[in-house]
C-alpha positions in Angstrom: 42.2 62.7 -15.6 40.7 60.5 -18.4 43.2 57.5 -17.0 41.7 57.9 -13.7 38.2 58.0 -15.1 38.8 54.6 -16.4 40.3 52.9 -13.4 37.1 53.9 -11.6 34.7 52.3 -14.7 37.2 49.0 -14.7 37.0 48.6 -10.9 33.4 47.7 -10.4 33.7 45.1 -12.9 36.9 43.7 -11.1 34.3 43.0 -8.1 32.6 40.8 -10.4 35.0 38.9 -11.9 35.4 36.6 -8.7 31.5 35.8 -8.8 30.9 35.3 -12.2 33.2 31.7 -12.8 31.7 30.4 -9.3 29.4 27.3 -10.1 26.2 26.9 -7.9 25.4 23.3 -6.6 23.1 21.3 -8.8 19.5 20.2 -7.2 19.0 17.3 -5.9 17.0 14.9 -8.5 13.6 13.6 -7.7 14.6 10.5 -6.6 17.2 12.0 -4.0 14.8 14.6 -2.9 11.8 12.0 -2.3 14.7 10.4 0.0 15.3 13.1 1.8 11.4 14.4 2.6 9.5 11.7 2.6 9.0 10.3 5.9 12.0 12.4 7.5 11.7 15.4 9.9 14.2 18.3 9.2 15.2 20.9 12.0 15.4 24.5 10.0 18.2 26.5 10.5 17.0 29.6 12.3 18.4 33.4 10.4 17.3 35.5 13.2 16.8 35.0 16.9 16.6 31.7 19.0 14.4 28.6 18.0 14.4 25.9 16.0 11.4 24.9 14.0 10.9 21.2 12.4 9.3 19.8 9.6 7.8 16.6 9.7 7.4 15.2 6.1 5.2 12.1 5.9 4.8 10.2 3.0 1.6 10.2 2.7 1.5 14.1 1.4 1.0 15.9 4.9 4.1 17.7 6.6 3.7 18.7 10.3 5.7 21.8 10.9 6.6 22.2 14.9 8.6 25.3 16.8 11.0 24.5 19.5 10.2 20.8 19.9 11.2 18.3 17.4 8.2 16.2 18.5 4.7 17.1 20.0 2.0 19.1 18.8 2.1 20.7 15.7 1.9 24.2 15.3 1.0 23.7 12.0 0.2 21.2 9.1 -0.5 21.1 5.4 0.3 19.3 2.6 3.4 18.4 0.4 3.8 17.3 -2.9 6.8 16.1 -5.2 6.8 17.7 -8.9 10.1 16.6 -10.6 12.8 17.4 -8.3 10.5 20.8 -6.6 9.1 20.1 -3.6 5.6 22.3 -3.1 3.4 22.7 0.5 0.8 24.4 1.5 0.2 24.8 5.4 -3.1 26.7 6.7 -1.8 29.7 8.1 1.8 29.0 9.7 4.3 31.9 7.3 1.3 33.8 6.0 2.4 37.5 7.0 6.3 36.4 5.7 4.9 35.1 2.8 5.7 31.4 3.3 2.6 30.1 4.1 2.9 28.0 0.6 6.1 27.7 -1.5 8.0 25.6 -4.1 11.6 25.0 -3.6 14.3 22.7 -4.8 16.7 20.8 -2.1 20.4 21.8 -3.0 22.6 19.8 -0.9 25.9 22.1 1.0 27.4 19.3 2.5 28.3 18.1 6.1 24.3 17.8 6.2 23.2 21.3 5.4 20.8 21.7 2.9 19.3 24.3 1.7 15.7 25.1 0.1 16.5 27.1 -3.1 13.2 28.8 -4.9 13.2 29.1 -8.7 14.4 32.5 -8.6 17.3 31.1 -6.7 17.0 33.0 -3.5 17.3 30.6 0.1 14.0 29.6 1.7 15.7 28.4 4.2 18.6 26.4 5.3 18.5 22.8 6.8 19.4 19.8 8.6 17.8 16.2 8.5 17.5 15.0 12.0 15.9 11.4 11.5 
């Protein structure tokens, strides 16, 4: 019994094992990431449902944020800034009940033009695509 006992305490940490060496991608740096937003629109990768929504980042500190239409009216507009290599916005009401109305994130960059958003705490904002 007590060499079964053990197998069972090992195993979870055998789950682990594969996660623990894997290496997350670095951030972009500021100067990469102030390529990337500033005067670019990005088309946000939908998690659930149909749509698209798109983010118009203008260098001038104002971002544009449209659903369904990558040009048009807005739905929504704030602000953006550039601290380091986080990018921060505030819009005015657009992701208030999710709790995105205003976030900080850092852009990581997945490859084969997905990007992703990644908050401090290192969970997805959301993913993305640069469309011009």
């Amino acid at each position: 019994m007590k060499f079964r006992s053990r197998r069972l305490l090992a195993f979870p940490l055998l789950l682990l094992l594969p996660c623990s060496g894997s290496q997350a991608a670095p951030p972009l740096g500021a100067e990469a990431a102030k390529r990337l937003i500033s005067d670019h629109t990005w088309q946000q990768q939908q998690a659930h449902g149909p749509g698209k929504v798109y983010w118009s980042w203008k260098a001038d500190g104002t971002v544009c944020l449209r659903t369904e239409d990558e040009t048009g009216k807005c739905a929504d507009t704030g602000r953006w800034t550039l601290e380091g290599d986080r990018t921060c916005y505030e819009l005015t009401w657009w992701g208030a009940s999710a709790g995105r109305k205003s976030a900080c994130f850092r852009v990581v960059d997945r490859g084969k033009g997905l990007f992703e958003a990644v908050q401090d705490n290192g969970l997805t904002l959301f993913e993305f695509s640069p469309v011009r």
